[in-house]
Residue, then its C-alpha position, 0 to 999 in steps of 0.5 A: x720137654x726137657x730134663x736138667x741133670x744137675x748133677x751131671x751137668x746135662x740138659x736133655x731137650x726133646x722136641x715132638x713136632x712130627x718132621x721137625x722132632x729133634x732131640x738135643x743134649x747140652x753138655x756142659x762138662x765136656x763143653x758141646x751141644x748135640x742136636x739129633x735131626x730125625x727127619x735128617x738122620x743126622x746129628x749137628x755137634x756145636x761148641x757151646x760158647x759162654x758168650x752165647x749159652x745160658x749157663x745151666x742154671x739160666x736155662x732152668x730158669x728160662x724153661x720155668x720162665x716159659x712154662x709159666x708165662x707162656x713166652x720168654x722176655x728174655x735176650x738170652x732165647x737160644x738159637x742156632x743154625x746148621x749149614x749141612x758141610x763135610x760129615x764123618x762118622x764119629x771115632x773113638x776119639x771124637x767120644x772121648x771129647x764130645x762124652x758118652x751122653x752125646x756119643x748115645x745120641x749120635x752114634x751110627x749118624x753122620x756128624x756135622x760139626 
């Protein structure tokens, strides 16, 4: 499923797949994207750049896209892949850069950057 705050500038994506559930935050105030692996206890932080994410207008328009023609045919499918390297829990200084919807998400986990 997922939930676009307008207003806040947030996309909340959550992904119910048993071992492959995730949830995901794209924060396009602070400018990071935030996956929560539950089968890693794990939460991968990514930059989000320009080039590559749709703006958040876009991504409305791809969910609706998707819901309603069952597959997207578009170029701007988004996907990423995590290479697992050196995790820290986060600081407080980490949450003031990532903002406090990824600092929810990712709170008490390793973070991968």
């Amino acid at each position: 499923t997922m939930t676009i705050h307008s207003e806040e500038h947030i996309v909340d994506v959550h992904v119910r797949s048993g071992v492959y559930s995730s949830d995901t935050i794209f924060d396009y105030t602070h400018g990071y994207i935030a996956t929560r692996l539950f089968s890693r206890n794990a939460c991968f932080i990514m930059k989000i750049k320009k080039e590559l994410i749709p703006e958040l207008r876009e991504i409305g328009r791809l969910a609706f896209e998707r819901q309603t023609m069952k597959d997207v045919y578009s170029p701007n499918n988004v996907w990423a892949q995590f290479q697992a390297g050196n995790s820290r829990l986060g600081r407080w200084k980490d949450w003031i850069l990532y903002g406090k919807h990824i600092e929810k998400l990712c709170t008490g986990l390793p973070l991968y950057q």
